[in-house]
N, C-alpha and C positions, 0 to 999 in steps of 0.2 A: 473950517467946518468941524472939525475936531473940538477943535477947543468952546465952539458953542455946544456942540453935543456935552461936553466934560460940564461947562457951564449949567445946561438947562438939567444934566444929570442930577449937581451941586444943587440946583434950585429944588428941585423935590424932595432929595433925601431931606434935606432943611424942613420944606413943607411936610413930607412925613414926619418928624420928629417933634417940630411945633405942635401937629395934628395929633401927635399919641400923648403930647403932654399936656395938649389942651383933655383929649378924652380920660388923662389918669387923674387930672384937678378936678373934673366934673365928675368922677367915681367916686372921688374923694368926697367931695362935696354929699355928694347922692347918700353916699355910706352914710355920715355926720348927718342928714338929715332924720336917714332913717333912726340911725342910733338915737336922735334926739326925739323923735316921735313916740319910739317905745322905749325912751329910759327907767320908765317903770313899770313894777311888776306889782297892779295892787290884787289883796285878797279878794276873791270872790266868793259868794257863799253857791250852794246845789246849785239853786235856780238860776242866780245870775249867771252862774258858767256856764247855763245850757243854753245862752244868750248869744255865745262867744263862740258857739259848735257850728260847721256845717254838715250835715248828713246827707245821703243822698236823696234825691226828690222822693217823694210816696211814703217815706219814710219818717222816722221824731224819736227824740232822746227822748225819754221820762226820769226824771229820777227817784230811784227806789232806797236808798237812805245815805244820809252825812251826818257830817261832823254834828253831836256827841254821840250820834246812834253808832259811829264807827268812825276808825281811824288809821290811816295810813293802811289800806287794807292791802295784801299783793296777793292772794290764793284766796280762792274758794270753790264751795264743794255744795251740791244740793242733797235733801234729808227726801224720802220717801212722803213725808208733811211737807216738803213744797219749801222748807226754810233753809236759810243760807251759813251755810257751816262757811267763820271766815278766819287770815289768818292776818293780825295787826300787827305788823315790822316797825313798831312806835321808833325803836330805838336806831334805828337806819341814820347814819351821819347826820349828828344832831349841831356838827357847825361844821366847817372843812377842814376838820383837822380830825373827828373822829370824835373829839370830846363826850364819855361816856358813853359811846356804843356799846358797852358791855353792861349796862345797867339791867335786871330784868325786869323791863317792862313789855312783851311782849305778849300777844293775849292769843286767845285761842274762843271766837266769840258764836254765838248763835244768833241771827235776824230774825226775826218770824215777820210777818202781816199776818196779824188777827183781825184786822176789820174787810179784807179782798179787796181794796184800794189800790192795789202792786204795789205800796208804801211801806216800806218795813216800820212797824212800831215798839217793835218788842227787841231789849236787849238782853242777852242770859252771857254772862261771861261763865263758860266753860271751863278754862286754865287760865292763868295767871302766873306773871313772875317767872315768863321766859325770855331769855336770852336770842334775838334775831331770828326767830320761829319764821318758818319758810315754806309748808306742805302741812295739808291735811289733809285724812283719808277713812272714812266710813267700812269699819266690817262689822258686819251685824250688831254686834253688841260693843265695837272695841271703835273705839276712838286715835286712829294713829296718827305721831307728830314727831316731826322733825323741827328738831333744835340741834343745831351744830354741836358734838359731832355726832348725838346717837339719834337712833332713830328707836320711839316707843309708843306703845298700845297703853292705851289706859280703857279700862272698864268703863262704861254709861251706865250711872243708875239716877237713871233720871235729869238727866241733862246735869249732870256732877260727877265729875270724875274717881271712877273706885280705884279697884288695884293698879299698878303700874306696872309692866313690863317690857323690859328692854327686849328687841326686836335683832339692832345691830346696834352695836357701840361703834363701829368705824363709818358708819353711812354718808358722813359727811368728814369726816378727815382732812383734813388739809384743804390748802385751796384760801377765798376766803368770803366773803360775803357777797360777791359776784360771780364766784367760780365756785360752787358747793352746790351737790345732787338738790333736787328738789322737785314736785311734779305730783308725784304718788298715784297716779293715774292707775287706774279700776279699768285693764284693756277688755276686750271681748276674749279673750283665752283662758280669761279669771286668772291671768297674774298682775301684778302694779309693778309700773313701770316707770322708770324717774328719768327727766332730761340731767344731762353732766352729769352720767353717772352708768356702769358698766354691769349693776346689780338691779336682778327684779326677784318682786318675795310673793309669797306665797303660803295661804294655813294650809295646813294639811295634818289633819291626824290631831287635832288640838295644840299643833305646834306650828309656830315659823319656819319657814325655809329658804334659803335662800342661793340663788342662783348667780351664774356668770349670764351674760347680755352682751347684747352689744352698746358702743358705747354711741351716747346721744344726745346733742343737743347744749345749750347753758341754760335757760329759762322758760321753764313750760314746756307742757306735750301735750297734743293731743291723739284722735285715733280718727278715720273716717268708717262708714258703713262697712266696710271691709274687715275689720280691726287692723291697717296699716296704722302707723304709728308716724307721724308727723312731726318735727320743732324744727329750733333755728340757734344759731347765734347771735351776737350783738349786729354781725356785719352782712349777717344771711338773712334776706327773706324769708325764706323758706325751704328748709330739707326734709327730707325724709325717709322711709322704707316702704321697696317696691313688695319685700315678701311680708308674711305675716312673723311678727316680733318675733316669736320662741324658737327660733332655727337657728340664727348665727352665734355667735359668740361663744361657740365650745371649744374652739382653741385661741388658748391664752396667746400662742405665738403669732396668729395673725393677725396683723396692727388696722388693716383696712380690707373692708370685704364688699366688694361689686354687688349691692342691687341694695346696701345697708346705707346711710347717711349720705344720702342720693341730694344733690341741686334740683329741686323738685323746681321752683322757678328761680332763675338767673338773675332777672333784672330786680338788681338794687335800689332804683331810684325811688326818691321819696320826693312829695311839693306839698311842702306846710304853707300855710298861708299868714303866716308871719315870721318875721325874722326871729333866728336859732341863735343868735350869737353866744347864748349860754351853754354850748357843747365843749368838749374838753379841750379838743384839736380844733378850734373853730379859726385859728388864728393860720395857719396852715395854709396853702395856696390853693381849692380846688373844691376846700371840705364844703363852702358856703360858695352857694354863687352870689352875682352882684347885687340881688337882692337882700345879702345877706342870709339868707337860707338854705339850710342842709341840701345838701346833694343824694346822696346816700345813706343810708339804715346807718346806725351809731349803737343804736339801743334796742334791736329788732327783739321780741321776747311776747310771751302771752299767748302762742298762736290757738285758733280754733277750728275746728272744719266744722263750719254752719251745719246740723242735721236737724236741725226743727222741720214742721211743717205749718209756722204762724208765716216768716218771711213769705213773699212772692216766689213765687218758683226758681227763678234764674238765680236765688242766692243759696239754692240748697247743692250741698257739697263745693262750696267754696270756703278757701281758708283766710281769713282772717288773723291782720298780726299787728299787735300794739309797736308803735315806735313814741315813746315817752320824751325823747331826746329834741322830737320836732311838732309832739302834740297831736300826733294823728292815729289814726287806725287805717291799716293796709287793706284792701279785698285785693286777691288773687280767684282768677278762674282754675279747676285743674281738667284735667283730661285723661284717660286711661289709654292706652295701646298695646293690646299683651297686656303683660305684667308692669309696663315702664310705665308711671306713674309722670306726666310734666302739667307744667302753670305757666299762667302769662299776669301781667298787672291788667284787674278790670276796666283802668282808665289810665291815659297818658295825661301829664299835665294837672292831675287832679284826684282826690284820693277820697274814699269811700265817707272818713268822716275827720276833720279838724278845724282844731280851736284855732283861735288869737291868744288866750290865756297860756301865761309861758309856764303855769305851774299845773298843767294838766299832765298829769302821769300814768298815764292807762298802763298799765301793767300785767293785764291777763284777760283774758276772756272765752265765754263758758256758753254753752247751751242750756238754757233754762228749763224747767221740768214744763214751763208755760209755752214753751215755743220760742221762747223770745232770745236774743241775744243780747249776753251781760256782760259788763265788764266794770271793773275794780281800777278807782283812778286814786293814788293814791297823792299827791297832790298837795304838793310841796318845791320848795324853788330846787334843791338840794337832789342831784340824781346821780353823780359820780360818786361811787367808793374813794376814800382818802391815799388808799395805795395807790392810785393810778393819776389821779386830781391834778394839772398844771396850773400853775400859774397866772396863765392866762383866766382861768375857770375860776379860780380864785377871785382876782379883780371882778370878773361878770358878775357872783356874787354879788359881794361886796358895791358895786357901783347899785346893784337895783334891790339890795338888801332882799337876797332870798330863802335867807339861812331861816327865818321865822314868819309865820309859825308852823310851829309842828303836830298840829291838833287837830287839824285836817283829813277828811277822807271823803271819798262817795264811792258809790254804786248805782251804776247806770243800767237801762236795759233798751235794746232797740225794738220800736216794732212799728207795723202800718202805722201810718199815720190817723188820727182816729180813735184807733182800737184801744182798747185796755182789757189784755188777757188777766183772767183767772188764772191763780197759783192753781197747779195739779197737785194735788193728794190721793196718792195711789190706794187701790184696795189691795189691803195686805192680806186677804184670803188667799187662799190657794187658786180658786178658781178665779180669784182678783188679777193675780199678777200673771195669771195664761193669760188671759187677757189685753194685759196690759205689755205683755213680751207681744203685742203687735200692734199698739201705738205707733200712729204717724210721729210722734218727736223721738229721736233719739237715745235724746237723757233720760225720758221713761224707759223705754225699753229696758239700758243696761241696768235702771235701776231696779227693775223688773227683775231682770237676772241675774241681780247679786242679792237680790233679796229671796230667789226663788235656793239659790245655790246654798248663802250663808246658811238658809235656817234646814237646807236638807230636802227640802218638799219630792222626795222619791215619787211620792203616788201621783206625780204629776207626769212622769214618766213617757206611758201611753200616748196622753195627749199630745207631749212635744216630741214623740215619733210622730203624730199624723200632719204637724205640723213642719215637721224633718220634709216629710214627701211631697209637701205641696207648692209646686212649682210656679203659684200663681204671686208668691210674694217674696223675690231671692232672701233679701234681707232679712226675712222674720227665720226663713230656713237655716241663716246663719245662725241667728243667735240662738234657735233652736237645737243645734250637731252645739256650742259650746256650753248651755244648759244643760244640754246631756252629757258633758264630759265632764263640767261643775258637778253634778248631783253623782259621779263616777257612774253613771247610767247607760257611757256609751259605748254600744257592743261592735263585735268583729261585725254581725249582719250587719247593722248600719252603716258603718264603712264602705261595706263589700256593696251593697246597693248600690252606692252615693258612685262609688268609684265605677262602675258598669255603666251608669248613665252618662249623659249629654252633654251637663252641665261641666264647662271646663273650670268656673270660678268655685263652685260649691266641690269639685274634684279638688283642688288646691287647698281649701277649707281642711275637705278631710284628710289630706296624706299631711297636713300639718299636726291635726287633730292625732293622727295615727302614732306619727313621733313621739309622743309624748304617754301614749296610754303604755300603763302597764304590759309586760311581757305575757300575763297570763290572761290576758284579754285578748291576745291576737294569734291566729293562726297562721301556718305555711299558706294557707291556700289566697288568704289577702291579701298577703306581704307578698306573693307571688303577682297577683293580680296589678296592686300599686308599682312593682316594680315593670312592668309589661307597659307602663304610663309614658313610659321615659322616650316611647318613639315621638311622643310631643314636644316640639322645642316648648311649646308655655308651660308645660307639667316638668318639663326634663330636670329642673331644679330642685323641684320641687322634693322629686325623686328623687336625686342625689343627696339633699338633708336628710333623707328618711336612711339610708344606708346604716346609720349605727343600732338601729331598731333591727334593721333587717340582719344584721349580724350577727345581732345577739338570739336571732334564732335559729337563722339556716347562715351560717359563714360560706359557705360555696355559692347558695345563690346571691349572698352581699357582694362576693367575689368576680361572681361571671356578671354580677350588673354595672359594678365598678369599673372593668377591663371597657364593657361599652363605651361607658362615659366618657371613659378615658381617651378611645380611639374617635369618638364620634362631635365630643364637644370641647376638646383640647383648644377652642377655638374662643369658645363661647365664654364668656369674662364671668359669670351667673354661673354657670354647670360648676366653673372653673374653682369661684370662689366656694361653693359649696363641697366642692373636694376637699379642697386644701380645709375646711373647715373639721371637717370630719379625719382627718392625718393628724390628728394630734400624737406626735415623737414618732412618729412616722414618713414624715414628710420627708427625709431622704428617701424612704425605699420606694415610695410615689414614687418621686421624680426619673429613679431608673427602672421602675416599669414601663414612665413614662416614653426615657429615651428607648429603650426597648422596640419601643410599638412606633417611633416616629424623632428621630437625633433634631428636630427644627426647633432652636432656638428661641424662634419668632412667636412662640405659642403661646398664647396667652398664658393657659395654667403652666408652661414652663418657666414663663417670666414668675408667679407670684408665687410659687417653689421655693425658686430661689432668692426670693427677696425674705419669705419667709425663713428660711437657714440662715442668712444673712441678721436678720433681727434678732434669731436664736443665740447666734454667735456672741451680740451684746448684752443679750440676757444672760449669759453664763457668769456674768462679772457681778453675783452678789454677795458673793465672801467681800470684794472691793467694795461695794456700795455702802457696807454695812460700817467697814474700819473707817470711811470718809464720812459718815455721816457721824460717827462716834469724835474725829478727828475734827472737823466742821463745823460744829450745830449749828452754829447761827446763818453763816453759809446755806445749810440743807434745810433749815427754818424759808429762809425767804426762798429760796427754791419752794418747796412745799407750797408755802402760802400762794405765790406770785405765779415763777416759770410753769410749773409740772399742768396747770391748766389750761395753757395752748400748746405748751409743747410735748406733754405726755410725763408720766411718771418713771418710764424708760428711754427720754430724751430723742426719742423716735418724728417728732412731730405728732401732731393731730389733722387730718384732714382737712380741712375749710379752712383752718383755724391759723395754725402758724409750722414753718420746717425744721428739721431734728437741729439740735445740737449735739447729739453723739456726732463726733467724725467731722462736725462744722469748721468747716474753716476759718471761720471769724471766730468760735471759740477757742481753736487753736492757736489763733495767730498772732495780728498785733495785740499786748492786751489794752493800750491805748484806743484804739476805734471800738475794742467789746465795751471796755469800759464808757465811751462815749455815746455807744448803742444801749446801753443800759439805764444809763444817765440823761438822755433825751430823747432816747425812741429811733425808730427806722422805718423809713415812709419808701413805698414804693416797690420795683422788682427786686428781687436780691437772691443769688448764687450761691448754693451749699452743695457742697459735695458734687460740684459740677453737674444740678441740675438749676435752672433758672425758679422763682417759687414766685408769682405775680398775681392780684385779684385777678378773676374771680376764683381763682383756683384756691386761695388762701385768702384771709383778712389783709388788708392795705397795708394796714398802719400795726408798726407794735408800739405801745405805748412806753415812755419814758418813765421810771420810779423817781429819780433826783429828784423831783421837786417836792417828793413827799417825806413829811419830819418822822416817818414812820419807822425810816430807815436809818442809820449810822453810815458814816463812809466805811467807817470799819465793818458794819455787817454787808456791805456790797461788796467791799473787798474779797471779806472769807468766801460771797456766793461766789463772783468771778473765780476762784481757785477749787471752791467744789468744782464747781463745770467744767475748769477746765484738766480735770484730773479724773471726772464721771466717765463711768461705760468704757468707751473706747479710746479714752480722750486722755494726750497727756502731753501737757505745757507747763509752763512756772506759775510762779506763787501773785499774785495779786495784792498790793501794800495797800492800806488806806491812804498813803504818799501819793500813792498814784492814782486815787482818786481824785486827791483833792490838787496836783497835777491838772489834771483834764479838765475839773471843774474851773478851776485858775484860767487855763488855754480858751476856753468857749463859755466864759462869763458874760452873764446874761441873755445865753442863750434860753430860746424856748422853743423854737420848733425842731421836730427831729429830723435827722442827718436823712441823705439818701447815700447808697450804698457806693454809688461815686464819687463822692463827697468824701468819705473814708479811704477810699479803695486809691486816692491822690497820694 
């Protein structure tokens, strides 16, 4: 009996094993078919690729101009005329190797439709002859652009660029043409604010200004009716902030702040409706399913929060996110609760709009002054940066010849199916743009109120106090309190009203608004009243950002409101982070007030105290950073370029994104497995400093550098030895021997290591 049981056991595993290698020849097969169906990638011109789209029903692409009217577009920005300020990245890896991306060919262009067809006919080339141009941005009279690294204003005299003035010369610093600020986003607060990047600016007084931020995003930002501020990553759907943008980011030493660069929606899945095989890690187990096609965001960027009023109802206040890598554009639903801002994907299975075309590159997308929703594809085979670029990506290429052409662009816009909106052309009167600060579309409004703000319009005043009080349209009463605080119009009465009343969202509006106005604009008797807010858990934060205003008036009553906070939301992760926000080089004596009023360890703002000292402790080491960078360059070059963008310029980590290497035990350790992590990337969970760091908590995948000719072994070497001698960190020297060691050991490798795989 045994041995027939042993026998018919023998017969299945058998049968099993036949059966899994019949279904891995039939994969096989399946794959090679599909590979063969779409081994090519031919051009399409506007029209034909609008052929290749699906959108969703009720719905229709139009397209509004291509290649020559534009080219390789990735930003744009709309004019009070209705026309499209755009930014042409001609020069974006012009074969996989990088050949000539430094050329300047970069443009800085103007679209018009002059005939009301929604067809742009008119080109104005604005600037010329820059260098991988990344962000434009409209103030009244000034034209701002970002070109790696500075960022500058130029004069408009007449659609021609007059004088030039540099803004900031470090705006884009380091990093490199996938990891550099860009955005320039026009929020509702009247500051501009950039994704990948920790700085927002501001005129004031006929000068720039510029401030600390919190940090945000890698490509594109948007803002919704609230002026929250929305992006993503490559690997993130979509993040964002629960508070309003000008509160965090005042101490340098907090590295992450609770209700800032929030998981706004989780699920990552993406369904193109053609095979992706052209992704960088496509080779990978997991990236592609057996369809061949992506599984998850690669290339998430461009986001938008729908605020027109052309769409159908059910699409206003969703956000929108181009993924280039698989041809489609994302919708997400979001939802408020409180203050906690969350999303879900508007469809399982199937996505708001995508091509079959593998060189469809949508890359941003914009609320139209028409209502309509636009986006910039910029449309081309070629979508990885060369620092990052495998091998694998290489061949895909190459097999479907995607490197050419480069001369490609469109501009698309969504709307009912049917319809063909008129461009809006605002009246620029005084009493044009009151007006117009209560348009149903979004994009009017704010352009309403940067136009109301730039040029000054005081005498408009009145009217956007009666417009403050009226509670019959939240949103116009917003932009109405930041109109007023643009035009420096807005007084303690107004506050003091806003703050007395009902309204708990327009209450948070103002005690943000109150932060920020001058000291001799505010009295005890408001700063008392906003502090009286705090018995609301949804205001209590809000309260507690305001604390440094409230100091600098009455320090006793900042004093007896902070002790509250302290005893009352020691709990609360929001109250918590806006404490520690406000402790700047103080944050020890917090903490043993803290323990003072409550020794429990377990407290939230006790935990992010001490994580903050703890940070402190590595920032102290910049006498060191300075001799290793001097000792290093080429080392602390590809650091700069490469690491410091997911992992922080203080080797701290970045949140979403990747975990610290100060104190990492893999930079400390073997340097054979760092160097093998470097050399072909690291897939999956992975252990630093005894905490575990796994999606979705962080990006998946870190990408591999070897395979790109960008680098030397010898410049890998020197980084491997910066790192492991940075901050806190301190291990031996790294040879270019022992690079090319590892490379020897695991030739012909191309997928990245998992951390068990090492850890052998």
């Amino acid at each position: 009996m045994k041995r027939n049981l042993l026998w018919i056991g023998l017969v299945m595993v058998a049968c099993g094993q036949t059966k899994n290698r019949q279904y891995n020849s039939q994969r096989q097969q399946d794959s090679l078919a599909i590979r063969e169906q779409f081994a090519s990638s031919p051009v399409n011109d506007g029209k034909q690729a609008m052929t290749h789209m699906q959108v969703e029903d009720g719905l229709e692409v139009q397209l509004v101009a291509a290649e020559p009217m534009v080219v390789a577009p990735v930003a744009a920005t709309f004019d009070e005329r209705g026309r499209m300020w755009v930014v042409e990245m001609t020069g974006f890896m012009p074969d996989t190797s990088g050949t000539g991306e430094d050329a300047p060919d970069g443009k800085i262009v103007i679209l018009e439709d002059t005939t009301g067809d929604g067809v742009m006919d008119k080109r104005t080339v604005f600037l010329d002859s820059l260098v991988l141009p990344r962000a434009v941005c409209l103030v009244g009279n000034e034209v701002l652009v970002a070109t790696p690294p500075e960022l500058w204003s130029y004069e408009n005299n007449h659609d021609k660029p007059g004088r030039k003035t540099l803004i900031d010369g470090q705006y884009a610093a380091g990093g490199n043409v996938e990891h550099q600020p860009n955005g320039l986003l026009r929020a509702m607060d009247n500051w501009i604010y950039n994704a990948k990047s920790d700085r927002r600016y501001r005129k004031a007084g006929g000068k720039w200004i510029k401030e600390p931020t919190v940090f945000r995003g890698q490509w594109g930002i948007t803002q919704d009716d609230k002026g929250r501020l929305f992006y993503n990553n490559n690997s993130e759907n979509l993040l964002g902030d629960y508070f309003l943008p000008g509160l965090g980011g005042k101490n340098s030493h907090q590295q992450n702040m609770a209700g800032y660069d929030q998981k706004i929606v989780r699920d990552n899945h993406v369904y193109p409706i053609r095979p992706t095989t052209g992704v960088n890690r496509g080779y990978i187990k997991g990236i592609l399913n057996d369809s061949l096609r992506l599984v998850e965001f690669t290339a998430a960027c461009g986001p938008v929060i729908y605020r027109g009023a052309l769409l159908p109802a059910q699409y206003a206040g969703n956000a929108f996110v181009a993924e280039p890598s698989a041809n489609l554009i994302k919708r997400n639903i979001l939802s408020d609760s409180g203050y906690i801002v969350k999303g879900r994907q508007a469809y399982q299975g199937r996505e708001f709009l995508a091509s079959t075309d593998e060189r469809f590159r949508p890359t941003g997308l914009y609320n139209g002054t028409d209502g309509a929703l636009y986006f910039t594809d910029m449309y081309r085979g070629i979508l990885q940066h060369k620092t990052y670029i495998t091998a694998y990506l290489r061949n895909e290429i190459k097999m479907r010849e995607l490197t050419r052409p480069l001369n490609c662009g469109r501009i698309y816009r969504i709307v009912p199916k049917g319809s063909h909106p008129a461009k809006t052309v605002l009246d620029t009167t005084a009493a044009g743009l009151l007006k117009m600060l209560q348009h149903p579309a979004g994009a009017v409004r704010d352009k309403a109120q940067q136009l109301i703000t730039d040029r000054q319009l005081t005498a408009l005043a009145p009217a956007l106090r009666s417009l403050l009080l009226d509670s019959t349209s939240p949103v116009v009463q917003i932009h109405a309190l930041w109109t007023l605080e643009g035009l420096h119009q807005l007084h303690k009465e107004d506050i003091a009203g806003i703050l007395k009343g009902d309204d708990i969202a327009l209450k948070a509006q103002a005690l943000a608004a109150l932060s920020g106005l001058p000291d001799k604009d505010v009295d005890g008797a408001t700063l008392g009243t906003a502090g009286s807010l705090l018995q609301n858990p949804l205001l209590a934060p809000y309260v507690a950002y305001l604390l440094p205003a409230i100091s600098r008036q009455d320090k006793m009553l900042a004093a007896r409101l902070e002790t509250t906070l302290l005893k009352t939301y020691a709990r609360d992760r929001y109250v918590s982070a806006a404490l520690v926000n406000n402790a700047f080089n103080r944050e020890a004596v917090l903490l043993q007030q803290l323990e003072a009023f409550n020794p429990d360890t377990s407290q939230v703002l006790h935990r992010q105290l001490r994580q903050v000292l703890k940070d402190m402790d590595g920032q102290a080491n910049a006498a060191k950073m300075d001799a290793l960078k001097l000792k290093y360059p080429r080392g602390y070059k590809v650091f700069n370029t490469v690491c410091q963008t997911c992992h922080g310029k203080n080797g701290n980590g970045i949140a979403a994104m990747a975990p610290p290497l100060n104190e990492s035990n893999w930079v400390n350790g073997n340097k054979q497995a760092l160097a093998a992590v470097v050399l072909y990337g690291l897939t999956g969970p992975v252990e630093v400093h005894g905490k575990v760091y796994k999606a979705p908590e962080i990006n998946g995948d870190m990408p591999g550098i070897g395979g790109s000719d960008e680098f030397s072994d010898s410049d890998i070497a020197e980084l491997l030895t910066f790192l492991r001698n940075a901050w806190n960190n301190k291990a031996g020297k790294v040879t270019a021997a022992d690079i090319q060691q590892v490379r020897k050991q695991y030739n012909g490798r191309q997928k990245p290591f998992t951390a068990a795989e090492l850890t052998k």
